[in-house]
N, C-alpha and C positions, 0 to 999 in steps of 0.2 A: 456556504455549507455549515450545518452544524457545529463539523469539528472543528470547524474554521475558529466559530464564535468562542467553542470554549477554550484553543491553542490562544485565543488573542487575551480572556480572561486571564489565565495562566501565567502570560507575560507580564499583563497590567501588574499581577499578584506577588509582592512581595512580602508578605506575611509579617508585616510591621501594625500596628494600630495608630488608626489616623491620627493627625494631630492635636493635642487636646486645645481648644480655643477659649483665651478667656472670657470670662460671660458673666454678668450683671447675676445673671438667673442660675442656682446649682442645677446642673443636670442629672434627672432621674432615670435618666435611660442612654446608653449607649449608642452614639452616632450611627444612623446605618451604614453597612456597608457598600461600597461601590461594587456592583455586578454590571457586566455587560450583557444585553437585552439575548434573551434567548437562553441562557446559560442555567444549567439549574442542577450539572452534573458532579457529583463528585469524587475523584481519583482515590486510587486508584480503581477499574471498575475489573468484574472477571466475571467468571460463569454465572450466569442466573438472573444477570442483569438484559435491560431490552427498551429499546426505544431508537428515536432514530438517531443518537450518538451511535451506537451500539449499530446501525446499519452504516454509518458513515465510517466507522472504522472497516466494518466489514470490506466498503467498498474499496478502503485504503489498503488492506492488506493484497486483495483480488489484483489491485491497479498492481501492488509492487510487485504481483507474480505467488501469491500464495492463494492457492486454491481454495473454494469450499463447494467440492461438487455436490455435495448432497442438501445443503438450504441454501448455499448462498448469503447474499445480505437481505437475511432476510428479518434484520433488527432484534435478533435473538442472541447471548453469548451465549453458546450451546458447546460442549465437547468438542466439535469440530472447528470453533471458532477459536477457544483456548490454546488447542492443537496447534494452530495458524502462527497466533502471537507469538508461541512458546518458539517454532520454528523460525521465525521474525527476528525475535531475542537470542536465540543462542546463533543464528547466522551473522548476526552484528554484535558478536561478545556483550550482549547485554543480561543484567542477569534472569537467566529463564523460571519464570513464575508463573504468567499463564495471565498476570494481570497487567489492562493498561492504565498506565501513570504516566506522569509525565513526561520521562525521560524515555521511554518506550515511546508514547506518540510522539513528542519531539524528533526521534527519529523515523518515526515512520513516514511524516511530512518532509521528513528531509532528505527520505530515498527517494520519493516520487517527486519531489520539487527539482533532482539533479539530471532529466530530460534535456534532451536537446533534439532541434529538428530532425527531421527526414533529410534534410539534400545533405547532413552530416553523415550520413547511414543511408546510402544507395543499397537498393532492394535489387537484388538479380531477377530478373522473367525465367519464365518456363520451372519445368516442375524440378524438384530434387527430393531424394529418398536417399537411404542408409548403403552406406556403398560410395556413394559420390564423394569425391574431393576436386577440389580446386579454387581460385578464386571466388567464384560463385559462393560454396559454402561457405567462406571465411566472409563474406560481403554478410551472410545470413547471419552468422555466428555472432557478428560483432553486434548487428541490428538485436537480436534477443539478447543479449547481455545489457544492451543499454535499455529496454522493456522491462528489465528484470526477471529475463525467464533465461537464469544462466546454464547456457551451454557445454559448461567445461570450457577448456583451453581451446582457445581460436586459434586452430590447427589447418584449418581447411578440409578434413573428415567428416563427413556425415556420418556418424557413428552412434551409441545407442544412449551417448546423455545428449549430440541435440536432437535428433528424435525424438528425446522424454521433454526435451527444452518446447519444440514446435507441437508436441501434445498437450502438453501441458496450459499452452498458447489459447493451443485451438477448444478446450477444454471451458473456455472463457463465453465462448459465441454461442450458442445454437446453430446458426450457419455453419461453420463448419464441422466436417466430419473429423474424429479426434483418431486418424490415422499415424501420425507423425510425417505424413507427409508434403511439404512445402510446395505450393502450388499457385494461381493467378490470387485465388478466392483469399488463404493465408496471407498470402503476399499484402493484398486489400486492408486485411485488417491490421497486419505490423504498421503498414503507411501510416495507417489512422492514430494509434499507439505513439508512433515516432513523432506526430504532428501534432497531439493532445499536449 
């Protein structure tokens, strides 16, 4: 992935200038620099920018649970992409600016990298809606907090932040209807979420 290639630039990057090597011949030009292939972005980036770093992030943000329902990644940092980041940043005491650099996407890879399987996070059958408690919900609750679509306190309530939790969810698919209500179809795609 894009963001991959430029988080690996990034590291390579330590802002020192290469070594100067002795040489028979004076040099009239400055060693080039080492770039890693594909890279051509430069931090930090924010609104107005586009290309497919800018849809890779978008994706990143989608994966960690922050929405863009009206373009999506759709390779543009647009007002609702900024919006996103800005929510990103201040949910992980980062400072909120609206642009990404590299301690913003260092963390962003580092939400989505802390995944873990599905058989960690057993999915309940059959449906549940606002109203219900019991283990069941708490099985639910724990599975979208680890998705990143936090539900408030894992109480066992189905109550009206995980309903915004599992809409929020569903707000992701097309397949599903964005009811807040947890069902075979929902269930389907948490599994999927849990096992990426």
């Amino acid at each position: 992935m894009f963001i991959d290639d430029v988080a690996e630039a990034l590291r390579n990057f330590d802002g020192a200038s290469p070594p100067s090597q002795p040489s028979a011949r004076p040099q009239t030009a400055p060693a080039p620099k080492r770039v890693t292939k594909g890279t051509s972005v430069k931090l930090p980036i924010g609104e107005g920018a586009s290309g497919p770093f800018v849809r890779d992030i978008q994706n990143q943000l989608i994966k960690a649970g922050y929405r863009l329902p009206r373009y999506g990644a759709d390779g543009v940092f647009g007002e609702e992409t900024e919006n996103a980041v800005m929510r990103f940043q201040r949910n992980y005491n980062l400072a909120v600016d609206g642009l990404v650099g590299s301690v913003t996407l260092s963390k962003l890879q580092q939400v989505n990298q802390q995944r873990v399987s599905a058989p960690d996070f057993p999915l309940p059958n059959g449906v549940l809606r606002r109203g219900d408690q019991g283990e069941s919900v708490r099985q639910l609750q724990r599975a979208l907090k680890q998705i990143n679509f936090n539900p408030g306190t894992v109480d066992g309530i189905y109550g009206p932040q995980t309903e915004d939790a599992v809409r929020r969810f569903q707000s992701m698919y097309a397949a599903l209807g964005d009811d807040g209500i947890y069902g075979p179809n929902t269930r389907k795609y948490i599994r999927m979420e849990l096992d990426d």
